[in-house]
Backbone as a chain_set.jsonl record, in Angstrom:
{"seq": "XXXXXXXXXXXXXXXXXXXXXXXXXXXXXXXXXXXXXXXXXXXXXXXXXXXXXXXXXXXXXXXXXXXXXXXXXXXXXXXXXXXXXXXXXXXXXXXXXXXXXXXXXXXXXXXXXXXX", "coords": {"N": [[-52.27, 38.167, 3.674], [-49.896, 39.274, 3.324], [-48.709, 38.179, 5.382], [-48.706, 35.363, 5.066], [-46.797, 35.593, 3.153], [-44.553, 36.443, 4.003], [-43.945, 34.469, 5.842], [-43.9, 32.217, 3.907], [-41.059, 33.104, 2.765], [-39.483, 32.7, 5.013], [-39.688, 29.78, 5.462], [-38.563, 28.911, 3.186], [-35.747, 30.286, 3.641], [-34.848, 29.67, 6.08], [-34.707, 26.708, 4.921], [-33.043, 26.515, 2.744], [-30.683, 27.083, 3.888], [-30.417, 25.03, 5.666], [-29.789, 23.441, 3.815], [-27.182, 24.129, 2.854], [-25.584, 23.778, 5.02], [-26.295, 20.42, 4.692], [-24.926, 20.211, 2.388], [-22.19, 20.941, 3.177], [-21.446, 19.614, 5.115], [-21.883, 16.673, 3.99], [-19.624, 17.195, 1.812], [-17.381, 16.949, 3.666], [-17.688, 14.532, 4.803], [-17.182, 13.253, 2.211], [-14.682, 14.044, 1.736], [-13.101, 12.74, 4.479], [-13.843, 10.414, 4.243], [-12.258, 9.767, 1.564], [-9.587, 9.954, 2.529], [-9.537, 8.424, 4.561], [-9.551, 5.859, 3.026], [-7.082, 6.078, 1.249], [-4.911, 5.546, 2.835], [-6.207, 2.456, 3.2], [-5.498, 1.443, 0.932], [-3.295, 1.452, 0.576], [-2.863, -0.805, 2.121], [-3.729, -2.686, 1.109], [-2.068, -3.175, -0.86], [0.045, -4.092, 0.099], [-0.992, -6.676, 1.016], [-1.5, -7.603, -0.839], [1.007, -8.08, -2.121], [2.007, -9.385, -0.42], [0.605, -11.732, -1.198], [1.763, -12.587, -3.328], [4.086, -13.737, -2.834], [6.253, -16.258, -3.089], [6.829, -19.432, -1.292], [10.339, -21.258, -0.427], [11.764, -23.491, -2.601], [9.455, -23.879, -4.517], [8.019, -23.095, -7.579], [9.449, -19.954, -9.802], [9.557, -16.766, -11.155], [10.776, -14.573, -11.472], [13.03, -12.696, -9.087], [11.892, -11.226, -7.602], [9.753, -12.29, -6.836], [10.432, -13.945, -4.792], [9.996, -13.691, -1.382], [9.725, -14.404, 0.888], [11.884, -14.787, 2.648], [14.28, -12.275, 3.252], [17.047, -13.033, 1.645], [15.988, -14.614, 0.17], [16.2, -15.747, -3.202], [15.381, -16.552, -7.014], [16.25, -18.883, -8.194], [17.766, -20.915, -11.29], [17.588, -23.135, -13.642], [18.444, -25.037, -15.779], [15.326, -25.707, -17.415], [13.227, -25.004, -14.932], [12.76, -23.058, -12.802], [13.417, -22.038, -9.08], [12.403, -21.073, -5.744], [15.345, -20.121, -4.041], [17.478, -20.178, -0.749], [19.602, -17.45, -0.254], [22.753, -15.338, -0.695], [23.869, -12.448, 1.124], [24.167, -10.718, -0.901], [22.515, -11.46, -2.734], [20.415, -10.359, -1.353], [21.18, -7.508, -1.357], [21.113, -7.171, -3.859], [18.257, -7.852, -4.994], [16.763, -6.133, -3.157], [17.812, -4.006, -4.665], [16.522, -3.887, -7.179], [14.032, -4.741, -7.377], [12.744, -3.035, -5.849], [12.255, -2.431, -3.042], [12.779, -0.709, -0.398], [12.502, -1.446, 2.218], [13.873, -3.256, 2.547], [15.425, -5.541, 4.949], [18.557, -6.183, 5.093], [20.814, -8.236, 6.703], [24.198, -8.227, 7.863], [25.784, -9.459, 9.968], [28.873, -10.632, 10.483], [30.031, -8.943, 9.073], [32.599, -6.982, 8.7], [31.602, -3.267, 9.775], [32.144, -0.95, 8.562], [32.208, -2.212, 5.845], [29.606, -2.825, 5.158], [26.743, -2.475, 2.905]], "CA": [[-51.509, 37.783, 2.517], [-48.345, 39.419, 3.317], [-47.814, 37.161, 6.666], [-48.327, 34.377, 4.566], [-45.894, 35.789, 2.232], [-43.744, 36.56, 4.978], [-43.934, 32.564, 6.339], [-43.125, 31.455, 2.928], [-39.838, 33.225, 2.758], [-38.74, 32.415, 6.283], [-39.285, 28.846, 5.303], [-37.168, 29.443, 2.199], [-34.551, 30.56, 4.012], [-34.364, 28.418, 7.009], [-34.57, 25.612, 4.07], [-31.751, 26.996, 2.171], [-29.576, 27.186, 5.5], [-30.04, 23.66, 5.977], [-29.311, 22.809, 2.407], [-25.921, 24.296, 3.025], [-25.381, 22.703, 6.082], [-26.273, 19.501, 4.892], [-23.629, 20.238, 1.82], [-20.676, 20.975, 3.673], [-21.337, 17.957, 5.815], [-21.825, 15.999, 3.097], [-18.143, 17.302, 1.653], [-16.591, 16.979, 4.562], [-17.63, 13.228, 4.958], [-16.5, 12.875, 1.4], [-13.115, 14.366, 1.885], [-12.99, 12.424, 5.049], [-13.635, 8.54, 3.149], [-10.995, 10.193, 0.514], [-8.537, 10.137, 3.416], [-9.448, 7.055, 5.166], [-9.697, 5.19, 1.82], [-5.56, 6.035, 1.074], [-4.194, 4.226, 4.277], [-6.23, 0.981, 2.939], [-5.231, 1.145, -0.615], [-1.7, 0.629, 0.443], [-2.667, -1.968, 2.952], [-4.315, -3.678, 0.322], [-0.825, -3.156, -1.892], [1.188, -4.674, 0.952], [-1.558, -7.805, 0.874], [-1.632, -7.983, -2.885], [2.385, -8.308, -2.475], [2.553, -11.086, 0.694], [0.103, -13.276, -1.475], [2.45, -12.944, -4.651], [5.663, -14.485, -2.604], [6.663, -17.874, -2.667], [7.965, -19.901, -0.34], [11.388, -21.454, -1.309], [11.116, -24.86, -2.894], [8.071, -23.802, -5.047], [8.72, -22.193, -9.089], [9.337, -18.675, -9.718], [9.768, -16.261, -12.643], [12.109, -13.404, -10.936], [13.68, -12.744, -7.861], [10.705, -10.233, -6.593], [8.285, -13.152, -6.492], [10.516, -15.178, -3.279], [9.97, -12.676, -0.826], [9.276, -14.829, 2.131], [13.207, -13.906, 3.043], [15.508, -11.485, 2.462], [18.172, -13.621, 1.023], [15.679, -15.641, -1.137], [16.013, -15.821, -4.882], [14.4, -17.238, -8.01], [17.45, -19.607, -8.8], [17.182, -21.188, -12.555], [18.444, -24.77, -13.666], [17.766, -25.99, -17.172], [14.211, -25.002, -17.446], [12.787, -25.203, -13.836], [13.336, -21.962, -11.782], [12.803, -22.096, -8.074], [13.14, -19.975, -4.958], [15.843, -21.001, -2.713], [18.306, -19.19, 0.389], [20.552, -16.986, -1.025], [23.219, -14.742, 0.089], [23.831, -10.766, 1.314], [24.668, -10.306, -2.04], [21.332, -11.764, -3.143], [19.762, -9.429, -0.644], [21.257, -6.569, -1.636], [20.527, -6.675, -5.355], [16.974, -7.809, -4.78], [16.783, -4.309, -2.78], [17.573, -2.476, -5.796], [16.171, -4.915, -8.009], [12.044, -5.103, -6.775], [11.91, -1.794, -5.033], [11.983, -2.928, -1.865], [14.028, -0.172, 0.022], [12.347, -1.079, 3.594], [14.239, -4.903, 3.174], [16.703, -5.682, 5.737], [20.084, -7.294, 4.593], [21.676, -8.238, 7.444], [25.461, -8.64, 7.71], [26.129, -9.387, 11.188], [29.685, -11.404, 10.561], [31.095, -8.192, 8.299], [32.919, -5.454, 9.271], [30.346, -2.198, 10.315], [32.825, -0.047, 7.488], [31.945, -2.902, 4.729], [28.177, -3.151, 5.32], [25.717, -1.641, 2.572]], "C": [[-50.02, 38.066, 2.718], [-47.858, 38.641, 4.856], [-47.448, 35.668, 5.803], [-47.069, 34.359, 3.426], [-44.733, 35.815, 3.008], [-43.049, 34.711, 5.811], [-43.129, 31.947, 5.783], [-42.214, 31.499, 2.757], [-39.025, 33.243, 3.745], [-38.696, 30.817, 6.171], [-38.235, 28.562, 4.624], [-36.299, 29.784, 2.733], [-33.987, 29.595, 4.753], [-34.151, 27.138, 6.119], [-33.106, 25.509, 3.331], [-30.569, 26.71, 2.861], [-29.108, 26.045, 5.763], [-29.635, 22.821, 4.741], [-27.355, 22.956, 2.378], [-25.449, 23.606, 4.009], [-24.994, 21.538, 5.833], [-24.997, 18.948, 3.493], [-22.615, 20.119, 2.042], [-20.485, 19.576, 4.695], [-20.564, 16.983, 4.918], [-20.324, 15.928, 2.544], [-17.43, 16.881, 2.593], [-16.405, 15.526, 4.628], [-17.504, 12.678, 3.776], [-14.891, 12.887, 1.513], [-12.525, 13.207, 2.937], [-13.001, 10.812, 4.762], [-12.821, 8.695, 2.506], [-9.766, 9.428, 1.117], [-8.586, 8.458, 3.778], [-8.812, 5.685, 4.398], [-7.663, 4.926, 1.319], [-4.74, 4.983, 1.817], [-4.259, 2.308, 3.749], [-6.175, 0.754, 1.845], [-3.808, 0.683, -0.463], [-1.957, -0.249, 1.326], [-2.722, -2.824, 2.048], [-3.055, -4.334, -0.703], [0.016, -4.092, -0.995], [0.381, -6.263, 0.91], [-1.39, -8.479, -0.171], [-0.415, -8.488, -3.165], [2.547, -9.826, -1.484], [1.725, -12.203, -0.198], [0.491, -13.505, -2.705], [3.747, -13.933, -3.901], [5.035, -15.857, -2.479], [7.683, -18.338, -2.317], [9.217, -20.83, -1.24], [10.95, -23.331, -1.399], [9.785, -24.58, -4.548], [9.091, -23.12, -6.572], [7.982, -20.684, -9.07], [9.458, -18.197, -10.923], [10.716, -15.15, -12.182], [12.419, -13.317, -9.209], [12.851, -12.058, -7.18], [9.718, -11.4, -5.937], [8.906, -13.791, -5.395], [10.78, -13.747, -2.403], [9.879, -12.899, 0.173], [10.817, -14.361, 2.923], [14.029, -12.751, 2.665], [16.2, -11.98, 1.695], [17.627, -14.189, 0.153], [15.436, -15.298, -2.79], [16.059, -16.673, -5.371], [15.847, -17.773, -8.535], [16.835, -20.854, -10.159], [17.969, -22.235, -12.985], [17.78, -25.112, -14.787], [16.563, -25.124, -17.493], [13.382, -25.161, -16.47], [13.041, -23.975, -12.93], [12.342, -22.139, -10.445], [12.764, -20.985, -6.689], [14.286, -20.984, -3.322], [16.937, -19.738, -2.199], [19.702, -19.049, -0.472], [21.61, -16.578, 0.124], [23.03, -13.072, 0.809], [23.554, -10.014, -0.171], [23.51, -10.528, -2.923], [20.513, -10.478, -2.791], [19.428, -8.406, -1.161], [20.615, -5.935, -3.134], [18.884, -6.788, -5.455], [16.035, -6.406, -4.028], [16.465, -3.438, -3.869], [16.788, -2.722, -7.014], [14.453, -4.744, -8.325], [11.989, -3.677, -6.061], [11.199, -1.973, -3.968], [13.078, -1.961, -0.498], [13.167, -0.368, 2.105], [13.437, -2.639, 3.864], [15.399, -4.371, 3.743], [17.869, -6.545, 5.684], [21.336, -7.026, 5.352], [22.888, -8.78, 7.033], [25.927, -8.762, 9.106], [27.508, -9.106, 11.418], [30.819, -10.017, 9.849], [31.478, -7.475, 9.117], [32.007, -4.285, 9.17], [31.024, -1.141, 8.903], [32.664, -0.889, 5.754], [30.605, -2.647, 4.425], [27.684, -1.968, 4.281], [25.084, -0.257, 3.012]], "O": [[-49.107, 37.311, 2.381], [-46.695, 38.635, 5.26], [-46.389, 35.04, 5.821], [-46.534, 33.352, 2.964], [-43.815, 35.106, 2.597], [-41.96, 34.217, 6.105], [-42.144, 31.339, 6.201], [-41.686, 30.417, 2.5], [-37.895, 33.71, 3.6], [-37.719, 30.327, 6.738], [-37.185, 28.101, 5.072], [-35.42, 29.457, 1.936], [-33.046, 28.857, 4.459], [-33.315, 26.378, 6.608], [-32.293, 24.588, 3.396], [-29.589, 26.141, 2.382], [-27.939, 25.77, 6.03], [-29.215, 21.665, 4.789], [-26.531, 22.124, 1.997], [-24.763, 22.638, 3.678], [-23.915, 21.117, 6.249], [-24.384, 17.881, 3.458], [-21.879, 19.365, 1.406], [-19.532, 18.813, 4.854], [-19.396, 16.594, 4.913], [-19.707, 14.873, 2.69], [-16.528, 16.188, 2.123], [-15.262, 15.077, 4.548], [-17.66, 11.458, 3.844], [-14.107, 11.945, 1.397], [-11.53, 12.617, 2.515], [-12.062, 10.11, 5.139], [-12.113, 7.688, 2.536], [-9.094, 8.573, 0.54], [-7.86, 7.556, 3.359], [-8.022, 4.835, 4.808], [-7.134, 3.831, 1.128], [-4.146, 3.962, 1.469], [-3.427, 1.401, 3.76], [-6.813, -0.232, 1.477], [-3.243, -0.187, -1.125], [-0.878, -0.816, 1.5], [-1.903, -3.743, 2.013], [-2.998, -5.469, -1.177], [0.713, -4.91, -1.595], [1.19, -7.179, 0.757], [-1.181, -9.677, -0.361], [-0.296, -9.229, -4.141], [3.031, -10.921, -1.772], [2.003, -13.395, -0.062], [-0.073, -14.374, -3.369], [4.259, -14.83, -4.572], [3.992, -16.355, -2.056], [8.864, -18.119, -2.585], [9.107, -21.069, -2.443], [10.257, -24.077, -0.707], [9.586, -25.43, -5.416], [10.28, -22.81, -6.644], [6.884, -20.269, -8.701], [9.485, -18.99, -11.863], [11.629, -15.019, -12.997], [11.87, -14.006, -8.349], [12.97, -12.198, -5.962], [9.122, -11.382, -4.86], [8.058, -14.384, -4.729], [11.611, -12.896, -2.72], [9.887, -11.918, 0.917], [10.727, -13.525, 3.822], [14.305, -12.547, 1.482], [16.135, -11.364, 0.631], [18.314, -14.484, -0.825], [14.527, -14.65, -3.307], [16.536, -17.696, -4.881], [16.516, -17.049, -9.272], [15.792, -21.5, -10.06], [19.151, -22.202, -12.645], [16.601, -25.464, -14.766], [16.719, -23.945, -17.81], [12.344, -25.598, -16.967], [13.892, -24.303, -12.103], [11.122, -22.303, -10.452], [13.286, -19.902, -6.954], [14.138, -21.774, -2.39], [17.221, -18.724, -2.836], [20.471, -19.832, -1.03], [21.639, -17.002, 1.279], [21.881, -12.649, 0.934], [22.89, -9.005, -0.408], [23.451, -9.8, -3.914], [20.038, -9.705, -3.624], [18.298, -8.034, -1.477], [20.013, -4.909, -3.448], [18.262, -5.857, -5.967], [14.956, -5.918, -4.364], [15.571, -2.623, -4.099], [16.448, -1.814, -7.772], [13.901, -4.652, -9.421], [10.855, -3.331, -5.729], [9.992, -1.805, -3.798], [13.945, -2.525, 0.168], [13.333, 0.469, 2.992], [13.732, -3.067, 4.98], [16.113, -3.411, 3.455], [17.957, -7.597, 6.317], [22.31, -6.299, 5.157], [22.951, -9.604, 6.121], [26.681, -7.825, 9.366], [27.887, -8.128, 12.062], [32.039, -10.012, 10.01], [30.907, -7.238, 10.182], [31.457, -4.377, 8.072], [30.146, -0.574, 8.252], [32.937, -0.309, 4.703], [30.412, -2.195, 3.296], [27.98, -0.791, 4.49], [24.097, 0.185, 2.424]]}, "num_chains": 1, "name": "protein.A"}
């Protein structure tokens, strides 16, 4: 009686052991999808944004939505707004404009002491 008693609580334990085990795993490969999961939430943000732009020619509602260039903005005529090639000056405000601080608004032609 007491081996079998003895059995029972060596199973119990070793059971237990692996219960923890298979816990911290378990966390770990939660924490670990957590992580992974971040990276493609902003990919998905950067996708979600290239299939809002439109190309120039096409109608717009603000200057965030022509995004296919730097220079392009949502230019407005009567009641028709479209996106067409702007300037630096387009660029720049669209920068501060859309929250876009990776765009690049080149100035080749300026002076290096003028430039943004």
């Amino acid at each position: 009686m007491k081996t079998l008693l003895l059995f029972i609580s060596v199973l119990y334990l070793a059971h237990s052991f692996t219960l923890e085990e298979e816990k911290e795993a378990l966390e770990l490969s939660e924490e670990t999808a957590v992580q992974d999961a971040e990276p493609l939430q902003a990919e998905d943000a950067v996708e979600e944004r290239q299939r809002k732009c439109i190309a120039n020619g096409n109608s717009c509602k603000s200057d965030c939505d022509c995004c296919y260039g730097a220079y392009d903005h949502c230019s407005c005529w009567l009641w028709s707004c479209s996106c067409v090639t702007g300037t630096a000056n387009d660029c720049f405000n669209k920068k501060s404009k859309c929250n876009m601080p990776n765009l690049k608004c080149d100035t080749r032609g300026q002076n290096p002491r003028n430039r943004g």
